[in-house]
C-alpha positions as CSV (number, residue, x, y, z in Angstrom):
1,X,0.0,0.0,0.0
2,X,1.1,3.4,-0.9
3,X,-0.1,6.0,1.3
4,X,-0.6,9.7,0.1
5,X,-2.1,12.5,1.8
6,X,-4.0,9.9,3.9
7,X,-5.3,8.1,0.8
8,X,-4.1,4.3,0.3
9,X,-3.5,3.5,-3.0
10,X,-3.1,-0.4,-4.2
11,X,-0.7,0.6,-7.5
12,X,1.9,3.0,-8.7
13,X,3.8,3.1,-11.5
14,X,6.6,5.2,-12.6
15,X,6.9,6.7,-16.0
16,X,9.4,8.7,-18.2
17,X,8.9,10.8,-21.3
18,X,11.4,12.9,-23.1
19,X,9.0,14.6,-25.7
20,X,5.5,15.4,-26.1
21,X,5.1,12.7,-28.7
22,X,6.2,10.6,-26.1
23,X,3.8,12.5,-23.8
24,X,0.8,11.5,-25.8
25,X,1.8,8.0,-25.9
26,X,1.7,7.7,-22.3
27,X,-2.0,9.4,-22.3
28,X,-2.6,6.6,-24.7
29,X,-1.1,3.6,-22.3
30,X,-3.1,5.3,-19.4
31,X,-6.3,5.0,-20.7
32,X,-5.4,1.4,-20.5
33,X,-4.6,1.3,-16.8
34,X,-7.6,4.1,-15.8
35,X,-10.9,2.7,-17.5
36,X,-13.9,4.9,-16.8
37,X,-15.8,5.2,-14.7
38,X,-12.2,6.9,-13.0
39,X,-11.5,10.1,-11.0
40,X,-8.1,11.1,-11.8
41,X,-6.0,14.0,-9.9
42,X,-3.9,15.6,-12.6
43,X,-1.0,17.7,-10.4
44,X,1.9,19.2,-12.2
45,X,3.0,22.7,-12.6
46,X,2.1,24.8,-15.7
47,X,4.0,23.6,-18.3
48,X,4.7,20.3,-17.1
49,X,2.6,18.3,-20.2
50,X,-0.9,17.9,-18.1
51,X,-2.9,19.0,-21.2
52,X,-0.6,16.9,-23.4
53,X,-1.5,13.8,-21.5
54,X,-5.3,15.0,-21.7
55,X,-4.5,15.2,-25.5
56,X,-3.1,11.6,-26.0
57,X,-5.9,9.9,-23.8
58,X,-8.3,11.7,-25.9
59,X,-6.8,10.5,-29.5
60,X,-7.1,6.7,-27.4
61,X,-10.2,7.2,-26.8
62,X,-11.3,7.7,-30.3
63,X,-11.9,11.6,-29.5
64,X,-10.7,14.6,-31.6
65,X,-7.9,15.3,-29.9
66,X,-7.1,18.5,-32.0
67,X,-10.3,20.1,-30.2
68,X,-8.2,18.9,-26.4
69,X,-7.0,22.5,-24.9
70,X,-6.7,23.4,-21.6
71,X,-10.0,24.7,-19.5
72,X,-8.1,27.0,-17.5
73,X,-10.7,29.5,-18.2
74,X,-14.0,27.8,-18.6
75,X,-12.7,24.9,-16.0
76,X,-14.6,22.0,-18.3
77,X,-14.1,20.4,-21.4
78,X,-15.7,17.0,-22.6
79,X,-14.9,14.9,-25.2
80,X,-17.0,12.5,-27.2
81,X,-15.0,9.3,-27.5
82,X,-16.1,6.1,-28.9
83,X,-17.4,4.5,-25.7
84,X,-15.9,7.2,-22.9
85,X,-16.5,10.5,-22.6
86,X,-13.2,12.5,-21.1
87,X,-13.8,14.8,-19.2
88,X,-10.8,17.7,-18.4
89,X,-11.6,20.2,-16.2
90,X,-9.2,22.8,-13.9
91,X,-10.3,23.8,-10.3
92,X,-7.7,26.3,-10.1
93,X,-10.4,28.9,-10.4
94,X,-12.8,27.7,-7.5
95,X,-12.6,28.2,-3.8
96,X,-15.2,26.2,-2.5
97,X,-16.6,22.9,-2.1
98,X,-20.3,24.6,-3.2
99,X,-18.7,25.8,-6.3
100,X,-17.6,22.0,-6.8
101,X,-21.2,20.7,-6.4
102,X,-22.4,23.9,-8.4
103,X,-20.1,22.3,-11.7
104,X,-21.7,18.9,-11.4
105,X,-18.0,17.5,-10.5
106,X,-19.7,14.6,-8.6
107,X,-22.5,13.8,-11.1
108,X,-19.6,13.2,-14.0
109,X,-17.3,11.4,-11.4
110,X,-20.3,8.5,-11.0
111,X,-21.3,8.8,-14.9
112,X,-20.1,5.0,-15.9
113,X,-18.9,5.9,-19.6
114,X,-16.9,9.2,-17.8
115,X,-12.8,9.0,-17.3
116,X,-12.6,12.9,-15.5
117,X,-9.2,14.2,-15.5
118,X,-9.6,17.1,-12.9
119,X,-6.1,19.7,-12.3
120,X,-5.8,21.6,-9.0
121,X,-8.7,18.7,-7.9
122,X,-5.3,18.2,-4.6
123,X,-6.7,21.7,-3.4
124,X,-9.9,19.8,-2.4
125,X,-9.7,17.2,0.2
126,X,-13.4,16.1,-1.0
127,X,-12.1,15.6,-4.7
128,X,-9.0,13.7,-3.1
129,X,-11.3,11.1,-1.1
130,X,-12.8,10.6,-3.9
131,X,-10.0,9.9,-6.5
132,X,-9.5,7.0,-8.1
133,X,-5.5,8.0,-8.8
134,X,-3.5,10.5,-9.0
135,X,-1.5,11.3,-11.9
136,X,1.7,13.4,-10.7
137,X,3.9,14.9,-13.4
138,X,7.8,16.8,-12.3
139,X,10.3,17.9,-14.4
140,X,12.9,15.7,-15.2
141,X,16.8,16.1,-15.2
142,X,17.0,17.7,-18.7
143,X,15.0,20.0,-20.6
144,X,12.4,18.5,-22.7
145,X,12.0,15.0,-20.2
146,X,8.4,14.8,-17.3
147,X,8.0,12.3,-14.9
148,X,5.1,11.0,-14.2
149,X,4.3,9.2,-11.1
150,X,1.2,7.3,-11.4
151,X,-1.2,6.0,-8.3
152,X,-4.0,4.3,-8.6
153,X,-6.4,1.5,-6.9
C-alpha cells in the first residue's frame, strides 16, 4: 500500500517521457490502466505536459484530440470518445466545495462511460477522497523529459 495525503493507493507506477510525442503516448497507455468510470487527480505545474497527457488519452479514446486545450478559463471540457466521454476540467479557479457541487463535479465522477481528468482537484480534500488516482507529473533532469508518477487503486 502506498499511502498519500492519507489516501491508500493499491498501485503506482513510474513513468518517463522525453518529448511530447512521447507525452501522448503515455495518455494513450493510461487509458489502459484508468478505465472509466475513474477520477483522476492531474498535479503538475504549468508547463509540465498535463494538457498533453489529456490530449493523448483523448486520440485513445477515439476523441478529436485536435479540439483537447486546456480549461483554464471555462474549467470544463468534454470529449466525445467512442465508448468514454473525457472529461478535463481545472479547479484552479474555485474556492469552494459549493462551487464543486455547483459544476456537477460529482455527477460526472459517478457517470459509468466518464474518465474525468480534474487539475488543482489536490486543493480539495473532498475531490482527493474521492480519486480513483492521481497522476503526478515533475520535471525531469533535462529540458524536454516529465516524470510522471502514477497511483492508482
Amino acid at each position: 500500500m502506498i499511502e498519500q495525503l492519507g489516501k491508500e493507493w493499491t498501485r503506482e507506477k513510474r513513468l518517463r517521457t522525453r518529448s511530447e510525442s512521447g507525452t501522448l503516448a503515455l495518455g494513450d497507455m493510461l487509458t489502459e490502466l484508468l478505465r472509466a468510470p475513474k477520477l483522476v487527480v492531474l498535479r503538475g505545474e504549468l508547463g509540465m505536459g498535463k494538457t498533453t497527457l489529456v490530449k493523448g488519452m483523448a486520440a485513445a479514446l477515439g476523441a478529436d484530440s485536435g479540439e483537447v486545450m486546456s480549461p483554464t478559463f471555462t474549467l470544463v471540457h468534454e470529449y466525445a470518445g467512442r465508448k468514454t466521454r473525457l472529461v478535463h476540467l481545472d479547479l484552479y479557479r474555485l474556492e469552494s466545495e459549493r462551487e464543486l457541487e455547483s459544476i456537477g463535479l460529482w455527477e460526472m465522477a459517478e457517470a459509468p462511460d466518464a474518465l474525468v481528468m480534474v487539475e488543482w482537484g489536490d486543493r480539495f480534500p473532498s475531490v482527493m477522497a474521492r480519486a480513483d488516482a492521481e497522476i503526478a507529473i515533475t520535471q525531469g533532469e533535462v529540458e524536454n523529459e516529465r516524470l510522471l508518477h502514477v497511483l492508482w487503486r
